[in-house]
ChimeraX commands (.cxc) that place a marker at each C-alpha (Angstrom):
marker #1 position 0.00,0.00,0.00 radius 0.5
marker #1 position 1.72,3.42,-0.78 radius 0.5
marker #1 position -0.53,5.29,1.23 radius 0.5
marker #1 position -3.06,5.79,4.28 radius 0.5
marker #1 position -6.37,6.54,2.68 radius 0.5
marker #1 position -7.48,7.04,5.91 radius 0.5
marker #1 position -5.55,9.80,7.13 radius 0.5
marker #1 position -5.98,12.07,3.88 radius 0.5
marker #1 position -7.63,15.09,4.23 radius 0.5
marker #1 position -9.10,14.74,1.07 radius 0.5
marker #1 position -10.41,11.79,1.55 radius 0.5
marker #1 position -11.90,12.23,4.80 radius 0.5
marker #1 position -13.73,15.41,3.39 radius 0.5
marker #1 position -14.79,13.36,0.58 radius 0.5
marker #1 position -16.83,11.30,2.48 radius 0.5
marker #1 position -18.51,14.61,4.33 radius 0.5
marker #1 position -19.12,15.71,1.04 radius 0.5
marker #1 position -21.08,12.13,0.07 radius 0.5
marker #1 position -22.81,12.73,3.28 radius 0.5
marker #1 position -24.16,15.89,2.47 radius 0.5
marker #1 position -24.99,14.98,-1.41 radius 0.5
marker #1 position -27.26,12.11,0.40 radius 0.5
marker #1 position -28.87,14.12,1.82 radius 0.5
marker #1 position -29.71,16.80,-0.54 radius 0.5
marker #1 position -30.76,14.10,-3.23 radius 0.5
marker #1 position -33.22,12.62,-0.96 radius 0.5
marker #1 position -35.68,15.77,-0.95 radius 0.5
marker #1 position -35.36,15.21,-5.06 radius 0.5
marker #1 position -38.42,14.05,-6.59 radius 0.5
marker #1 position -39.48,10.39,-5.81 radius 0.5
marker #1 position -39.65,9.70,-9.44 radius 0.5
marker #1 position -35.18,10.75,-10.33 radius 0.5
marker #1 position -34.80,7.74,-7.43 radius 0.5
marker #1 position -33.62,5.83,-10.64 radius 0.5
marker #1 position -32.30,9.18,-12.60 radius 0.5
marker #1 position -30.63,11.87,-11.30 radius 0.5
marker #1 position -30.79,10.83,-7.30 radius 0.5
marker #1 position -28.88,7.25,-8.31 radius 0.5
marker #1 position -26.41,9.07,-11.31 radius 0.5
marker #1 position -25.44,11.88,-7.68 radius 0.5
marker #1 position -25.47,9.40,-5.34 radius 0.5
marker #1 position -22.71,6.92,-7.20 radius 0.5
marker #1 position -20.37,9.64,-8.75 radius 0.5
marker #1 position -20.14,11.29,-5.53 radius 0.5
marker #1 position -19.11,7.93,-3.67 radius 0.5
marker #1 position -16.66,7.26,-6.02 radius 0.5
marker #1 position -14.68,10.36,-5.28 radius 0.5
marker #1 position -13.44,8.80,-2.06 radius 0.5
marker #1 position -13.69,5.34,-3.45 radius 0.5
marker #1 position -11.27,6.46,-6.04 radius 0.5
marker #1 position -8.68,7.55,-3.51 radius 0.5
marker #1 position -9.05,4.58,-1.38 radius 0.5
marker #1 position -8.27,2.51,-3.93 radius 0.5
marker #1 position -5.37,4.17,-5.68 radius 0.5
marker #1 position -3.86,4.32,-2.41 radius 0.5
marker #1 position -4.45,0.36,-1.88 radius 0.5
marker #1 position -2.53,-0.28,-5.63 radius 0.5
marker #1 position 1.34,-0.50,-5.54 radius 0.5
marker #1 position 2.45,2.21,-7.64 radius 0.5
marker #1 position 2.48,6.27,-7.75 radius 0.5
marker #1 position 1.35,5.65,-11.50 radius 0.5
marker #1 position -1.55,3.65,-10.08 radius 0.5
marker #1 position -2.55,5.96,-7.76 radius 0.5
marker #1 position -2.34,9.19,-9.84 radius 0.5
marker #1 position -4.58,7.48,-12.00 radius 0.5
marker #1 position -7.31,7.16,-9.52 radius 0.5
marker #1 position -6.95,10.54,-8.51 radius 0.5
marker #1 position -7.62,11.27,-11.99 radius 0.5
marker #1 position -10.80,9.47,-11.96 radius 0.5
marker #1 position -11.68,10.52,-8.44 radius 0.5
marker #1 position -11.08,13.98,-9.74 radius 0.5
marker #1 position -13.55,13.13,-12.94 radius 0.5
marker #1 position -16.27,12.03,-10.86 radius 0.5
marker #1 position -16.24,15.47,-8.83 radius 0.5
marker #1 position -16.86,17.31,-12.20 radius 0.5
marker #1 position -19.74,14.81,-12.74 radius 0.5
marker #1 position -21.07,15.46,-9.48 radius 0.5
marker #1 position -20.75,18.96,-9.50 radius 0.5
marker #1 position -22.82,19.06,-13.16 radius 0.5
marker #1 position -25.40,17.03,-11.50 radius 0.5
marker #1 position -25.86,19.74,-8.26 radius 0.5
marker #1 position -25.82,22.57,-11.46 radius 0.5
marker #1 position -28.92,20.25,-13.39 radius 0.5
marker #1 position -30.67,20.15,-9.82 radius 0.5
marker #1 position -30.54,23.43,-9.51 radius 0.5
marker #1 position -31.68,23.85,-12.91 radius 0.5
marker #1 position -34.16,21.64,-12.37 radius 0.5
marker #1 position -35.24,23.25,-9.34 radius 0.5
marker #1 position -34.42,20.30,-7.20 radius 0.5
marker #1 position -32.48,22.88,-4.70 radius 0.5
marker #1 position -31.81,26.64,-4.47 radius 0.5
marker #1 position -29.06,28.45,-5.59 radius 0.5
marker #1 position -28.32,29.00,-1.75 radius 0.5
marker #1 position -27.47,25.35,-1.71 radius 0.5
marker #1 position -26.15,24.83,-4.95 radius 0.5
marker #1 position -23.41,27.27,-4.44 radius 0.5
marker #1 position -22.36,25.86,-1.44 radius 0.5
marker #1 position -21.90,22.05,-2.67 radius 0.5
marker #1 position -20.03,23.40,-5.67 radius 0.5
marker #1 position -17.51,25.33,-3.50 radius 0.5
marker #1 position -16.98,22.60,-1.42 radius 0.5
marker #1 position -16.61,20.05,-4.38 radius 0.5
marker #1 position -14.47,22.51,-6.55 radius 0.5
marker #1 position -11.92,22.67,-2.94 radius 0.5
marker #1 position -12.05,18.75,-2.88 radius 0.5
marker #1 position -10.86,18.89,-6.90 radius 0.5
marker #1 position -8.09,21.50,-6.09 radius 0.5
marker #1 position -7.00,19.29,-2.96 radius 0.5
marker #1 position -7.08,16.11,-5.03 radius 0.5
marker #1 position -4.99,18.16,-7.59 radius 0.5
marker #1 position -2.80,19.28,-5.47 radius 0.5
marker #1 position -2.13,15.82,-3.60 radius 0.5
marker #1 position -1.36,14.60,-6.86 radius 0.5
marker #1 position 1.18,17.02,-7.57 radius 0.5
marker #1 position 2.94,16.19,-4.84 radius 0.5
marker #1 position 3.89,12.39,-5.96 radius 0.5
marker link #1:1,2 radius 0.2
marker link #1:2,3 radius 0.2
marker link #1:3,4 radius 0.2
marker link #1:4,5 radius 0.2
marker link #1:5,6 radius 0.2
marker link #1:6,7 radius 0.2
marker link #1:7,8 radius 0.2
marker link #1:8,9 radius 0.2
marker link #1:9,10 radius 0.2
marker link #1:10,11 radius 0.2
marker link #1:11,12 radius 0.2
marker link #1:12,13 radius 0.2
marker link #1:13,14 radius 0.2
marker link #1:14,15 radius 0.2
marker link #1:15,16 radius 0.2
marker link #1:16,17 radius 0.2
marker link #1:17,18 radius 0.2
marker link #1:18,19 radius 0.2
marker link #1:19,20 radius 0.2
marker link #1:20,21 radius 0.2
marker link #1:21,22 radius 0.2
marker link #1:22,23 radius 0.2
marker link #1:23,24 radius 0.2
marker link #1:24,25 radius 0.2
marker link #1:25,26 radius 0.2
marker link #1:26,27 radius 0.2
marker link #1:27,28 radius 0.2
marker link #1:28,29 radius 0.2
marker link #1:29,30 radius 0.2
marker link #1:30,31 radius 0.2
marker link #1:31,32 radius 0.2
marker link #1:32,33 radius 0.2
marker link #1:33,34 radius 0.2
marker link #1:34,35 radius 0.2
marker link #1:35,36 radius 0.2
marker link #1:36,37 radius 0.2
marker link #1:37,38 radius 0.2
marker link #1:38,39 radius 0.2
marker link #1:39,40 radius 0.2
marker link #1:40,41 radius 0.2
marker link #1:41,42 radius 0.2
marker link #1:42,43 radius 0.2
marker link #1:43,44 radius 0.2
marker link #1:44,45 radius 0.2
marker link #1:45,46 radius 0.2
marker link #1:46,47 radius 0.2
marker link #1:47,48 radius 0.2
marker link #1:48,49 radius 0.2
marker link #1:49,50 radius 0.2
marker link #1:50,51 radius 0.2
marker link #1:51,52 radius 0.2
marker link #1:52,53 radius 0.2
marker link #1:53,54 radius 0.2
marker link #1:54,55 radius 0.2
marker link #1:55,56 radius 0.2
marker link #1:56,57 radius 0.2
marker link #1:57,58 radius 0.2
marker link #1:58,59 radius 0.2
marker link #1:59,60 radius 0.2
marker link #1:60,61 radius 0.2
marker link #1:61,62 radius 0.2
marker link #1:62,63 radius 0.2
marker link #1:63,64 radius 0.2
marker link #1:64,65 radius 0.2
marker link #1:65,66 radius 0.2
marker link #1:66,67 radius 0.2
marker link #1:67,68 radius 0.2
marker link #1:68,69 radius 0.2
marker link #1:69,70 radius 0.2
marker link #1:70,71 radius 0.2
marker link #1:71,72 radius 0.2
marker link #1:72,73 radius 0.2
marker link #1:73,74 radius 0.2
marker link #1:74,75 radius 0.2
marker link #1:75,76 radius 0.2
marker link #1:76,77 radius 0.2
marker link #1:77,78 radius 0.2
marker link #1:78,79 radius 0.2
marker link #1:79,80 radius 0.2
marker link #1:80,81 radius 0.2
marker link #1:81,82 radius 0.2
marker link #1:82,83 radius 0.2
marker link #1:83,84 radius 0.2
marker link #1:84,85 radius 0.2
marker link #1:85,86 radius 0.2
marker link #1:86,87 radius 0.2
marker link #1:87,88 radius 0.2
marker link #1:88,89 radius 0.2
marker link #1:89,90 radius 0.2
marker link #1:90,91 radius 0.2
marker link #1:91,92 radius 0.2
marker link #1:92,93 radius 0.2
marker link #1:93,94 radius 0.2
marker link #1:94,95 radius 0.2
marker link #1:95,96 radius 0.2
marker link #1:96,97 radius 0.2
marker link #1:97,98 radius 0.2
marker link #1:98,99 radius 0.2
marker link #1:99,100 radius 0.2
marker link #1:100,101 radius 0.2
marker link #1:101,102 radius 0.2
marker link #1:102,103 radius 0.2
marker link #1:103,104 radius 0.2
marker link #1:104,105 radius 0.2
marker link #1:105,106 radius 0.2
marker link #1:106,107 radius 0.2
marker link #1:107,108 radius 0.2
marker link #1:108,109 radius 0.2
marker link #1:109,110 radius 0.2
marker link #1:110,111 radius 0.2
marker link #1:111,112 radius 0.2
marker link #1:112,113 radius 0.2
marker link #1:113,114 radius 0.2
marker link #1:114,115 radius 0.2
marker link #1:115,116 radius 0.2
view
């Protein structure tokens, strides 16, 4: 194992951040349970999925490239908080706040991978 997913910063705020996208999503309509509720709910898991597991792989190549998709899936999630807001699903109040938070969780991620 290269690294400690556990005591990354990133990932630790990662999973605050799934937390919190939970729990948004489930005051979305009943009937985006299969649509846009399930599409949030997975890409915003696999942002600190995606770190766990490129720490868990052998080599800095490896893990980089997790970051990369870890990064990928917090520009997914953050288009999906801009359709709900679109869509009405939450206020702009709310919408600005989870893509602050998820554009400081890209830059960290970034910037972790920089570092290797």
């Amino acid at each position: 194992m290269i690294r400690n997913f556990k005591s990354l910063k990133i990932w630790q705020r990662s999973r605050v951040l799934v937390k919190t996208v939970y729990l948004v999503a489930s005051s979305f309509p009943k009937e985006e349970k299969f649509g846009l509720i399930s599409q949030l709910n997975r890409a915003a898991v696999s942002i600190p999925s995606n770190i766990a597991e490129g720490c868990g792989r052998g080599t800095i190549k490896s893990l980089s490239n997790f970051l990369d998709i870890a990064i990928g899936s917090a520009c997914e999630v953050e288009t999906q908080i801009y359709l709900a807001s679109d869509l009405n699903f939450i206020d702009t109040k709310k919408m600005e706040f989870l893509t602050d938070e998820i554009g400081q969780i890209r830059r960290m991620i970034i910037g972790y991978q920089k570092t290797l």
